[in-house]
Backbone as CSV, one residue per row, in Angstrom:
resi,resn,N_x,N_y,N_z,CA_x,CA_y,CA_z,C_x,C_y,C_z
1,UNK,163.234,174.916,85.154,163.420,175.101,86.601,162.052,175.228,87.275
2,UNK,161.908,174.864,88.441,160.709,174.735,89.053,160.299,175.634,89.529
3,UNK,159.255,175.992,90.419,158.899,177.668,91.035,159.068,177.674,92.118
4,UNK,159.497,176.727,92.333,160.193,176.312,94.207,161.713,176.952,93.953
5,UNK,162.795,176.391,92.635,164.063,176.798,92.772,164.106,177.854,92.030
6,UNK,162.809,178.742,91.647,162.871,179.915,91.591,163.019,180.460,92.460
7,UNK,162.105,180.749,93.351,162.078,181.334,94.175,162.994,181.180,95.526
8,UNK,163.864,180.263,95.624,164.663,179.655,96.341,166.076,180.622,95.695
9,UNK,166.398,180.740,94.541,167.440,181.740,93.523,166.832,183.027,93.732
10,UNK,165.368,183.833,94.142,165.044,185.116,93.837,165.613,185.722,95.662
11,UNK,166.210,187.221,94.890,166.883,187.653,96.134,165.685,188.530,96.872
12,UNK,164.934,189.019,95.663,163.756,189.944,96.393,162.511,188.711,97.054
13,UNK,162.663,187.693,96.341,160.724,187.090,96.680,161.157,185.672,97.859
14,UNK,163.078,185.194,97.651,162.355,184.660,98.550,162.481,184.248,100.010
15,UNK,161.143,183.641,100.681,161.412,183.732,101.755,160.723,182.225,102.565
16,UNK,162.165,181.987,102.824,161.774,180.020,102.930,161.231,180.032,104.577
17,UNK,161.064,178.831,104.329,160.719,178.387,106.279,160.945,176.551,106.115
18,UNK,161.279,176.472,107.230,162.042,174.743,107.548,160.959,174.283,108.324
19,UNK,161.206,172.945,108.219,161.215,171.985,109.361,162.073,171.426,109.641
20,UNK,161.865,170.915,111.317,163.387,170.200,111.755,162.352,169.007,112.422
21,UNK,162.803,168.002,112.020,162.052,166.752,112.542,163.320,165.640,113.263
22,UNK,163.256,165.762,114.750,164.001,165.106,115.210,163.290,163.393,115.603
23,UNK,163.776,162.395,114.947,163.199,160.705,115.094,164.343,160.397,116.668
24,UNK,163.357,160.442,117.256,164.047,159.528,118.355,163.857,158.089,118.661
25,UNK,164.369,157.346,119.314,164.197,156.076,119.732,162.535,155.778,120.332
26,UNK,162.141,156.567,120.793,160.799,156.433,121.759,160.037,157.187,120.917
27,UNK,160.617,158.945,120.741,159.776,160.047,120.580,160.231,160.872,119.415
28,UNK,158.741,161.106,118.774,159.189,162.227,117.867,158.874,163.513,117.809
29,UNK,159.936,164.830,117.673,159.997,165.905,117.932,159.344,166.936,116.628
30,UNK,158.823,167.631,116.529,158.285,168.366,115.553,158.904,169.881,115.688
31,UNK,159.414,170.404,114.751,159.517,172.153,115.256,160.056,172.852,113.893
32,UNK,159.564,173.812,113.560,159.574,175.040,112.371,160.157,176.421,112.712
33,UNK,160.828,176.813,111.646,161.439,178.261,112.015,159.735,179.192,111.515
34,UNK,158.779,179.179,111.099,158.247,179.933,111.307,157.383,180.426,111.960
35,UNK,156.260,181.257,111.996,156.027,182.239,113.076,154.699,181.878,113.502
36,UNK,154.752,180.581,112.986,153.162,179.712,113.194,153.341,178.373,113.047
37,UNK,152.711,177.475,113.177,152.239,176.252,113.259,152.119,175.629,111.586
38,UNK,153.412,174.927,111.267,153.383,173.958,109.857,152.682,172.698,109.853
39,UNK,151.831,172.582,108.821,151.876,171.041,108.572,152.586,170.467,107.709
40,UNK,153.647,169.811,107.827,154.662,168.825,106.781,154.038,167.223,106.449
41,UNK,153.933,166.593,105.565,153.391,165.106,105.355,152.278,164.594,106.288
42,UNK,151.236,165.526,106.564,150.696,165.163,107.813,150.653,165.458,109.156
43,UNK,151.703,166.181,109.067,152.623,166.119,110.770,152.535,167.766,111.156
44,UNK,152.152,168.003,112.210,152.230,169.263,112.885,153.346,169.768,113.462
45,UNK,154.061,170.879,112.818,155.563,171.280,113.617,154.942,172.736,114.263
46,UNK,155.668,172.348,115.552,155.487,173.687,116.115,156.800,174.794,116.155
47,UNK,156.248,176.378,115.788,157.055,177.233,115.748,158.092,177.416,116.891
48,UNK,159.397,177.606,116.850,160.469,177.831,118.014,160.977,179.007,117.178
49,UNK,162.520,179.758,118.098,163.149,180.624,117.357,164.471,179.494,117.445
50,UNK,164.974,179.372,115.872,165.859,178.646,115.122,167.200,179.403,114.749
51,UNK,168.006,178.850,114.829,169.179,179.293,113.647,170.038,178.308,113.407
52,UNK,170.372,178.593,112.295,171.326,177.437,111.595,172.647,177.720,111.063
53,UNK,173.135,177.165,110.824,174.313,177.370,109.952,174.268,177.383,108.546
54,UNK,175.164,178.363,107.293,174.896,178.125,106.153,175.451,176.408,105.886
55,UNK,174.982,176.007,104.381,175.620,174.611,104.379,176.506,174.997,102.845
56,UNK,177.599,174.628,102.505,178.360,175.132,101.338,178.061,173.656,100.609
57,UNK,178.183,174.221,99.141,178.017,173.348,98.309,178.423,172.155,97.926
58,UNK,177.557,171.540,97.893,177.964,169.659,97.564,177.200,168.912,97.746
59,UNK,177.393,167.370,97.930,176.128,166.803,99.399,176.711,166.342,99.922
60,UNK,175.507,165.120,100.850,175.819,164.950,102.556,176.814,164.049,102.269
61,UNK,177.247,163.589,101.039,178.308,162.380,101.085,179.521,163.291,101.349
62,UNK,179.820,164.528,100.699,181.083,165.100,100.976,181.399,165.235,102.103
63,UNK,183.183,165.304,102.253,183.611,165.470,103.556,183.692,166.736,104.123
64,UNK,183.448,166.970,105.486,183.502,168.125,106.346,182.089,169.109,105.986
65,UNK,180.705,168.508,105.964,179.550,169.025,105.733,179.224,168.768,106.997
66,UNK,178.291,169.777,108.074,177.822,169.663,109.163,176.772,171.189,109.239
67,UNK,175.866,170.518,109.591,174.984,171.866,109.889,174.731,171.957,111.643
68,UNK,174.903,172.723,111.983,175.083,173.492,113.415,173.250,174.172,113.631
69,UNK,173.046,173.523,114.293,171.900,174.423,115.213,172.264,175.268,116.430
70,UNK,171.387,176.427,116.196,171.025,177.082,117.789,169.421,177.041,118.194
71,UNK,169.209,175.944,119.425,168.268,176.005,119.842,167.481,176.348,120.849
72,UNK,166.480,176.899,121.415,166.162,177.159,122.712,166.309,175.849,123.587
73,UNK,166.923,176.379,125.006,167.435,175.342,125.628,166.238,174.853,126.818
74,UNK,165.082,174.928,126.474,164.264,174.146,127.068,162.967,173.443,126.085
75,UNK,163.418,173.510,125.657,162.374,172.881,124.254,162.908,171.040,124.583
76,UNK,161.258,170.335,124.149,161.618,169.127,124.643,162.738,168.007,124.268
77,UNK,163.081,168.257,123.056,164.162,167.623,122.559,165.553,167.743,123.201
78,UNK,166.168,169.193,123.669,167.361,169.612,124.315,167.024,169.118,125.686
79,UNK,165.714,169.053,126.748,165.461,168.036,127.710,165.719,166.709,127.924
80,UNK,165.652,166.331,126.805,165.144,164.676,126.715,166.730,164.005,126.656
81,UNK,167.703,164.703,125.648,168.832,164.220,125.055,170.144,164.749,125.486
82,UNK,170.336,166.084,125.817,171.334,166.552,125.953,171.982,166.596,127.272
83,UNK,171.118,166.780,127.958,171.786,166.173,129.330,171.910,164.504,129.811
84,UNK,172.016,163.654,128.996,171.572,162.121,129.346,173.544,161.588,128.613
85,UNK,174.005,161.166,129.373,175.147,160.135,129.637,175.299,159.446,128.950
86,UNK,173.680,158.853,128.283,174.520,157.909,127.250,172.929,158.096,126.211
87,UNK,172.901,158.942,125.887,171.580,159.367,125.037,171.450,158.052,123.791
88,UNK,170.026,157.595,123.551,170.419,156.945,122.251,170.151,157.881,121.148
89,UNK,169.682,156.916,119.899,169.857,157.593,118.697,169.181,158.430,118.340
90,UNK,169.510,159.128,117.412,168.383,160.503,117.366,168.876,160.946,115.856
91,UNK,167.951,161.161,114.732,167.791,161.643,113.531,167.202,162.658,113.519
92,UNK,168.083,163.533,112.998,167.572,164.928,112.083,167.101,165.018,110.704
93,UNK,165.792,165.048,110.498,165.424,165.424,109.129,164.912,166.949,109.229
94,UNK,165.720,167.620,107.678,165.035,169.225,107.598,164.347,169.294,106.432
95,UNK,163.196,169.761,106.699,162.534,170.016,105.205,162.184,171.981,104.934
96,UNK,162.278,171.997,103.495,162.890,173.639,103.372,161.643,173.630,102.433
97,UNK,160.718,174.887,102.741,159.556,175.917,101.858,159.758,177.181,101.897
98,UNK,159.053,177.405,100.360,158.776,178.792,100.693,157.349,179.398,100.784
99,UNK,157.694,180.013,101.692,156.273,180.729,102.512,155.102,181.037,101.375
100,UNK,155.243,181.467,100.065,154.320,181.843,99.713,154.232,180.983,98.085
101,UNK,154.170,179.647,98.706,154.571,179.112,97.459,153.433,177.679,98.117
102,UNK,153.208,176.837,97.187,151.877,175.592,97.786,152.416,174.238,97.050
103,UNK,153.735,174.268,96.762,154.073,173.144,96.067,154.364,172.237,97.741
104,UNK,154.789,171.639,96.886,154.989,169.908,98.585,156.491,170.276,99.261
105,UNK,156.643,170.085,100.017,157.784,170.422,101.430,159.278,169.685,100.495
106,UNK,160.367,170.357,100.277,161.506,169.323,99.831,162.574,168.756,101.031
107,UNK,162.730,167.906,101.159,164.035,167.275,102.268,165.343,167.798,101.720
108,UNK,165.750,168.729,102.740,166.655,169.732,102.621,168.320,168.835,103.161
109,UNK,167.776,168.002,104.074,169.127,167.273,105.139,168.471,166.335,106.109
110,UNK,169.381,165.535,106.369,169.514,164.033,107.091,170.321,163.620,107.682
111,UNK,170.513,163.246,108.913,171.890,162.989,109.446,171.416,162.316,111.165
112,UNK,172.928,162.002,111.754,172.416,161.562,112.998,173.028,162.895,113.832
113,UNK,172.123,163.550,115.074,172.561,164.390,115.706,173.996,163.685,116.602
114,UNK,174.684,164.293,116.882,176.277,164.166,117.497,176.936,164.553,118.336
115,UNK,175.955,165.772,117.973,177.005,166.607,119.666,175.831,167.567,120.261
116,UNK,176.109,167.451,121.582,174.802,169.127,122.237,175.899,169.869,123.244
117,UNK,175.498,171.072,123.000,176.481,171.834,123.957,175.159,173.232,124.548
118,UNK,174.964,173.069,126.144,173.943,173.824,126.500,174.853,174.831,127.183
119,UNK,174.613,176.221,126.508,175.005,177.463,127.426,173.854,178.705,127.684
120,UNK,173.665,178.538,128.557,173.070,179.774,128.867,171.761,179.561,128.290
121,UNK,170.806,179.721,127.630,169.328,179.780,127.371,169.428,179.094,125.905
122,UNK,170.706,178.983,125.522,170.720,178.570,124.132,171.650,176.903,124.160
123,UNK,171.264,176.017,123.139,171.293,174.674,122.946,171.892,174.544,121.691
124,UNK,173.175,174.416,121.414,173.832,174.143,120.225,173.748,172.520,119.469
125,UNK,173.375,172.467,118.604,173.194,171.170,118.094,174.145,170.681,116.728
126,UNK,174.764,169.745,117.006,175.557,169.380,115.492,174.893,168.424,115.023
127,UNK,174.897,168.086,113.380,174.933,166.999,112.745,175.945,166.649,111.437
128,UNK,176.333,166.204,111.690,177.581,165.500,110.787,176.939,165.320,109.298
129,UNK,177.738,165.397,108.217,177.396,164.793,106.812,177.633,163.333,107.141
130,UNK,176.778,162.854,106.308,176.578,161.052,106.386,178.523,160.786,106.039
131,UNK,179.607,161.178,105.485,180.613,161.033,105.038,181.213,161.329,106.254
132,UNK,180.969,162.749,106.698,182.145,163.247,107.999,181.404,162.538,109.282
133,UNK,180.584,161.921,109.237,179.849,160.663,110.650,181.118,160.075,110.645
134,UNK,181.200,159.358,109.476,181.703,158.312,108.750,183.418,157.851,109.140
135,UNK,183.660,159.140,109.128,185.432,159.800,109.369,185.768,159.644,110.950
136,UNK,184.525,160.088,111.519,184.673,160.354,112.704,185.003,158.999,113.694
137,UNK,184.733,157.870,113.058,184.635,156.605,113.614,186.206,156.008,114.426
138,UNK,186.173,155.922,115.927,187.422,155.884,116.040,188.333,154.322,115.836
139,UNK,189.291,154.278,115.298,189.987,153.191,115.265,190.430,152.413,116.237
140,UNK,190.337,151.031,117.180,190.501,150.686,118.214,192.058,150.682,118.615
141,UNK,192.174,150.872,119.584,193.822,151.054,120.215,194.187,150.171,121.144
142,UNK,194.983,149.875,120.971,195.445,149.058,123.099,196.884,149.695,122.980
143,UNK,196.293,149.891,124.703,196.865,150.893,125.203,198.130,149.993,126.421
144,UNK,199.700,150.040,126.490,199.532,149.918,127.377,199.326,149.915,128.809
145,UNK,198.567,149.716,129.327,198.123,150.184,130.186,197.163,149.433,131.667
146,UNK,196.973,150.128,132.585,196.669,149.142,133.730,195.224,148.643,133.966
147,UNK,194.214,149.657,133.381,192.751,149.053,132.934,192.687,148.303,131.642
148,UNK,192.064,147.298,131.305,191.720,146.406,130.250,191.394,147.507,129.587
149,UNK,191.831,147.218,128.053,191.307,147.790,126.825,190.357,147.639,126.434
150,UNK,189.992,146.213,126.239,188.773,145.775,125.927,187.104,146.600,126.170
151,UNK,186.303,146.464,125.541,184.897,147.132,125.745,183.959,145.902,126.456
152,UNK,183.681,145.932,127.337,182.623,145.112,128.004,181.816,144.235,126.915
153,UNK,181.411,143.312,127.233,180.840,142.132,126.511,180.852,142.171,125.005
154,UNK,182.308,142.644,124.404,182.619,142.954,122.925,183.000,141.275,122.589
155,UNK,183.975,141.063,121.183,184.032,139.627,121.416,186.055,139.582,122.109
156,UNK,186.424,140.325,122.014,187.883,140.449,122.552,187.741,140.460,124.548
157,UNK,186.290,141.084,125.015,186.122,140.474,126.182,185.582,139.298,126.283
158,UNK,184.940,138.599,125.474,184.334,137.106,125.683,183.535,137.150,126.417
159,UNK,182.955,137.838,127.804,181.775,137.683,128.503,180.190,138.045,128.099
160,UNK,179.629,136.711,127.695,178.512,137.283,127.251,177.314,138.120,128.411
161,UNK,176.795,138.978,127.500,175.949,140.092,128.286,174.839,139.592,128.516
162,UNK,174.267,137.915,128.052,172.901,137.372,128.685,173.443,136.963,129.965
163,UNK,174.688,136.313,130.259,174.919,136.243,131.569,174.942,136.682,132.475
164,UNK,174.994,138.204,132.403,175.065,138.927,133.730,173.718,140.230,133.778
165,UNK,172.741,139.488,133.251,171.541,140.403,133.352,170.696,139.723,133.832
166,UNK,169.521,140.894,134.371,168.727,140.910,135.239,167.297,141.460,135.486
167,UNK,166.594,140.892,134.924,164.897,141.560,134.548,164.170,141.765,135.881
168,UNK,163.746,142.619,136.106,162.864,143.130,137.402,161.530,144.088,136.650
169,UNK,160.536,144.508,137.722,159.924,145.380,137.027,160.422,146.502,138.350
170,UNK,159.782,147.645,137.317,159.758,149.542,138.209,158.130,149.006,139.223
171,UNK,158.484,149.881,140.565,157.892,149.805,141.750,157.718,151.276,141.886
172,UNK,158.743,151.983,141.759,159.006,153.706,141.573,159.915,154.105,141.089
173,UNK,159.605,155.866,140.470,160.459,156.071,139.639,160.584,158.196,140.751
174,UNK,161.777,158.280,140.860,161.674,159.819,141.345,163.073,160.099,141.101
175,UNK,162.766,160.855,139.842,163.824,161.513,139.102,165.186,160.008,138.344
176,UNK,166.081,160.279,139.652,167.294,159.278,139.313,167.697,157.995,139.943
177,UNK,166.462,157.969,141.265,165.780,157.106,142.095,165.144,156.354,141.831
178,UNK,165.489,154.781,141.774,164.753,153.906,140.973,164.398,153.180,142.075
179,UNK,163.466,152.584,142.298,162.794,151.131,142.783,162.243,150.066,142.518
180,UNK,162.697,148.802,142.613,162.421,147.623,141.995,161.370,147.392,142.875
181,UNK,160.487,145.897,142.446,159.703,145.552,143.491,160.251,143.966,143.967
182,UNK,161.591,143.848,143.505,162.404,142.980,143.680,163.989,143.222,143.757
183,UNK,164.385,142.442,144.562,166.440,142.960,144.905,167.053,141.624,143.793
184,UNK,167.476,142.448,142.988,167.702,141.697,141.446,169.317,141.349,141.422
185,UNK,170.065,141.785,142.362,171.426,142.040,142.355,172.016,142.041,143.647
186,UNK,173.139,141.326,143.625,174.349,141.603,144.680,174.434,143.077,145.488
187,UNK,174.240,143.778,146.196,174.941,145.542,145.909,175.866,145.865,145.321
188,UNK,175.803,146.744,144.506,176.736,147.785,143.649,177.636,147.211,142.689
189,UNK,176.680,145.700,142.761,177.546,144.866,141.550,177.147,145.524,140.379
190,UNK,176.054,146.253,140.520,175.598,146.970,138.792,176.241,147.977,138.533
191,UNK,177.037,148.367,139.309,178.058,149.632,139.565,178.528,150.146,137.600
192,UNK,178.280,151.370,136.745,178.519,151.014,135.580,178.120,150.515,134.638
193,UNK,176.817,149.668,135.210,176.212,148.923,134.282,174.879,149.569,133.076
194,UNK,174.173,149.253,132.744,172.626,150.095,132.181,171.871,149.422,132.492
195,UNK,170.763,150.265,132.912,169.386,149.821,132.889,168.616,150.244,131.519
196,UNK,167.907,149.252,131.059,167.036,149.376,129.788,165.763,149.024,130.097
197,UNK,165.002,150.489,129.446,163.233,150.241,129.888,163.048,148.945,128.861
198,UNK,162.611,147.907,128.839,162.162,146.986,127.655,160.801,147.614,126.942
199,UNK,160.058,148.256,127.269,159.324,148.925,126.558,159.399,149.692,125.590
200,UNK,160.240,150.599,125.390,160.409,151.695,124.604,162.362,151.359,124.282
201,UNK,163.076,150.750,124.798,164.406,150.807,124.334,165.486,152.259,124.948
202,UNK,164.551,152.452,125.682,165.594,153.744,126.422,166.200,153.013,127.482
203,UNK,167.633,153.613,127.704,168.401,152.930,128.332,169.555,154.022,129.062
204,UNK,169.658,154.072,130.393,170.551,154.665,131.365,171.595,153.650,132.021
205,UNK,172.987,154.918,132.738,173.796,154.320,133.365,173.336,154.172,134.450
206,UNK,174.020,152.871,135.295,173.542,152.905,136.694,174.407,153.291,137.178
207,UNK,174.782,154.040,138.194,175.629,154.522,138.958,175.859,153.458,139.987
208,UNK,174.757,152.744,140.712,174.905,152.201,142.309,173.561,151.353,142.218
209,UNK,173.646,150.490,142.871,172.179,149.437,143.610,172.544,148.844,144.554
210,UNK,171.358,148.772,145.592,171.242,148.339,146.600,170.317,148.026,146.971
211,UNK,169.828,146.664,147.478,168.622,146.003,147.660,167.861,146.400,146.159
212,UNK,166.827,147.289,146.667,165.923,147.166,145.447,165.857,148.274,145.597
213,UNK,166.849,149.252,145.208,167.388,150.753,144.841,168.121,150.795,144.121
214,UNK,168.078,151.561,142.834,169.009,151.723,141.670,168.881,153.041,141.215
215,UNK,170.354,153.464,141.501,170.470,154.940,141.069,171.066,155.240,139.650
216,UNK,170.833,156.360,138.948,171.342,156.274,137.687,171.792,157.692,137.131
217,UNK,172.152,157.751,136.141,173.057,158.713,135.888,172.313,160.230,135.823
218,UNK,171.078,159.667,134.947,170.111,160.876,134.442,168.963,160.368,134.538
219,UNK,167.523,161.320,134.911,165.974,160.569,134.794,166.070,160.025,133.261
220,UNK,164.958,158.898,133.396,164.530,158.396,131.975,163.418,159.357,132.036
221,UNK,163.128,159.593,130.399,162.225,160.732,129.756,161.073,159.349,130.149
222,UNK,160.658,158.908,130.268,159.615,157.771,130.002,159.565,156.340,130.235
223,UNK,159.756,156.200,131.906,159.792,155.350,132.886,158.686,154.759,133.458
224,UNK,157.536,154.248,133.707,156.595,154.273,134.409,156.805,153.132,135.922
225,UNK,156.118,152.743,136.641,155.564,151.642,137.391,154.744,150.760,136.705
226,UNK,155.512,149.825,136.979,154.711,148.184,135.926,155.667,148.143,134.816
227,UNK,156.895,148.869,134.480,157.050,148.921,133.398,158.689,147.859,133.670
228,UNK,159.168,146.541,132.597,159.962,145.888,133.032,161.134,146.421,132.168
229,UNK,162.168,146.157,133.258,163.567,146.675,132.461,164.719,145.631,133.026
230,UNK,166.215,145.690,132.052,166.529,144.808,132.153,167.744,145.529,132.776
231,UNK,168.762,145.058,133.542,169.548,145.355,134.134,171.072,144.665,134.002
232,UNK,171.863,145.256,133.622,173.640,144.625,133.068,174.442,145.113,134.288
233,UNK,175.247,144.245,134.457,176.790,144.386,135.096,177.525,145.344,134.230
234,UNK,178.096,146.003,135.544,179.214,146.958,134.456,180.473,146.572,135.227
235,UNK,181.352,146.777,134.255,183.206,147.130,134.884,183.540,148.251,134.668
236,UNK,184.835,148.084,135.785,185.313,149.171,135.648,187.004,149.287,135.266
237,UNK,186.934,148.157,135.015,188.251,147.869,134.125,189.536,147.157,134.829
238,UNK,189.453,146.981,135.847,190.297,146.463,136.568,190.236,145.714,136.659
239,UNK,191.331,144.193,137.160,191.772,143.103,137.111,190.915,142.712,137.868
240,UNK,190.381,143.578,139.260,190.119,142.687,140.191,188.415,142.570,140.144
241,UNK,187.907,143.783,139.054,186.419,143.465,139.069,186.262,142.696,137.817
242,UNK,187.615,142.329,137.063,187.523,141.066,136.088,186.989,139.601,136.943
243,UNK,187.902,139.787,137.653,188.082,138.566,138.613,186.220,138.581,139.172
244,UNK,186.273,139.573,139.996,185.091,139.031,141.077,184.086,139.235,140.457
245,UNK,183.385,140.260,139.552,182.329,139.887,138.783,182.335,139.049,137.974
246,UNK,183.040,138.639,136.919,182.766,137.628,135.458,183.476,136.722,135.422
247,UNK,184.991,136.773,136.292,185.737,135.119,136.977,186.251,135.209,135.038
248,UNK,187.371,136.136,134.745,186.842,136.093,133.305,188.496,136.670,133.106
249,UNK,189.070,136.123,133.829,191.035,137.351,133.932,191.707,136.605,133.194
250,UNK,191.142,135.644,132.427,192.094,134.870,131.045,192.388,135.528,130.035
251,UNK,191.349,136.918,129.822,190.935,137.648,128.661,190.518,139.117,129.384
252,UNK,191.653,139.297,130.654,191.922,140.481,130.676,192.665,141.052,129.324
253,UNK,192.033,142.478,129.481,193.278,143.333,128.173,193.817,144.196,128.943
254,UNK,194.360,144.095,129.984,195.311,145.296,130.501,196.492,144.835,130.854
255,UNK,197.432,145.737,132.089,198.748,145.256,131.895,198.898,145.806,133.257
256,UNK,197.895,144.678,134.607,197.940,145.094,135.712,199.232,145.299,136.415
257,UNK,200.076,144.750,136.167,201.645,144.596,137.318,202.616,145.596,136.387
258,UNK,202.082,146.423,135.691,203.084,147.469,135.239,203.639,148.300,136.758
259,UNK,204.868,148.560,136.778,205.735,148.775,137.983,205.142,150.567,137.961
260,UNK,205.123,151.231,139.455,204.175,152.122,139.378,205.571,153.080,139.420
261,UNK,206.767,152.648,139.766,207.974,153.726,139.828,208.854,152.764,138.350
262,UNK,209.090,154.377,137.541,210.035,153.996,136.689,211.652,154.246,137.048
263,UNK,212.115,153.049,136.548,213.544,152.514,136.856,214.427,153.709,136.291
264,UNK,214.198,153.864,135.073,215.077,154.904,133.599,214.562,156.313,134.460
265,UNK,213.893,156.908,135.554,214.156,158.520,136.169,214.483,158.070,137.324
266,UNK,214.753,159.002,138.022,215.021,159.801,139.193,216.722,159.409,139.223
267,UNK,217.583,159.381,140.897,218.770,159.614,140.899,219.233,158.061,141.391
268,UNK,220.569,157.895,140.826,221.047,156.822,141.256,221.550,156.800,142.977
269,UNK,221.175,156.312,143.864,221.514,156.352,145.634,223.225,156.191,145.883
């Protein structure tokens, strides 16, 4: 046995400390439960106050493994991700030492973060076992029902998504207030749609555009002026923005003329 899973088994000596290394799409996050400044593979984590959840025995392939964070809720990672609409991807790696030990850092856990829940000063964080991700995956349904089922430019909608995009560059950026230095769009035809920085791959909902104003759901962490992004049509599921945006109601999936009063209730006259 090693003197790492000694001391990892000793109830008197030992006394571990983590890293939590969050990989984002753009940015990477550094941060340690201890009471100073780690270096892991090179990399500088800075101290926060942490807590975790225990993890019960097995690995990440087993089902119903998830480790739960509590994090301070202004630390840059719970900024960047947890309030954003349609956040992209984000990896958790943890690496586990013990404090008074000089062997090399071990990778404790791996996973994609999943859920954030912000209350009060504190930032709850989940990550799924690579197995219970896995479970979680939902099975497609049609519904019936009066909005299309279908997912926007999937292949059951048929409209391809080079068709209805739109490259401009940023002119200004203030907060959720966007400005083109060009009117790239119809008005509020982007209604739903995303904007994607092409630089870095971060990508928001648009709420609304007009002329060369585009509002969006949440600030981008890392937007500049000069910087080009590409711009999609969104739906909103209805027949008639099938029709007038994408001319595309062959391969509606809904079931617009469902009768809005049912026949089988109320009283016979």
């Amino acid at each position: 046995m090693s003197d790492f899973d000694d001391l990892e088994q000793s109830v008197a000596s030992s006394a571990p400390v983590e890293g939590y290394k969050f990989i984002g799409s753009f940015k990477t996050y550094l941060y340690t439960s201890a009471d100073k400044s780690q270096v892991i593979n090179g990399e500088t984590y800075l101290p926060i106050a942490v807590k975790r959840s225990n993890i019960k025995a097995g690995t990440q392939e087993d089902d119903n493994l998830t480790l739960d964070l509590d994090l301070p809720f202004d630390i840059d990672v719970i900024r960047d991700y947890a309030y954003s609409q349609t956040p992209p991807k984000l990896t958790l790696e943890v690496y586990r030492q013990q404090s008074d030990n000089s062997l090399a850092w071990s990778l404790f856990w791996t996973g994609l973060v999943r859920g954030f829940n912000v209350s009060g000063r504190t930032a709850k964080v989940q990550v799924p076992s690579i197995f219970s991700l896995a479970l979680q995956g939902e099975i497609p349904n049609v519904y019936f029902q009066t909005p299309c089922n279908h997912v926007l430019y999937n292949a059951r909608c048929g409209v391809l998504r080079s068709d209805h995009r739109y490259v401009a560059e940023i002119q200004a950026v203030a907060k959720t207030d966007i400005t083109l230095t060009t009117e790239p769009a119809t008005a509020h035809i982007l209604s739903a749609g995303e904007i994607v920085n092409t630089r870095n791959g971060e990508r928001r909902l648009i709420l609304d555009n007009e002329g060369s104003a585009v509002k969006i759901g949440y600030p981008f962490v890392d937007l500049q002026p000069g910087d080009s992004v590409e711009l999609v049509k969104g739906c909103d599921h209805s027949i008639s923005a099938c029709k007038a945006k994408f001319d595309n109601v062959i391969n509606f999936g809904g079931f617009p003329y469902i009768p809005s009063d049912n026949p089988f209730s109320g009283s016979v006259g």
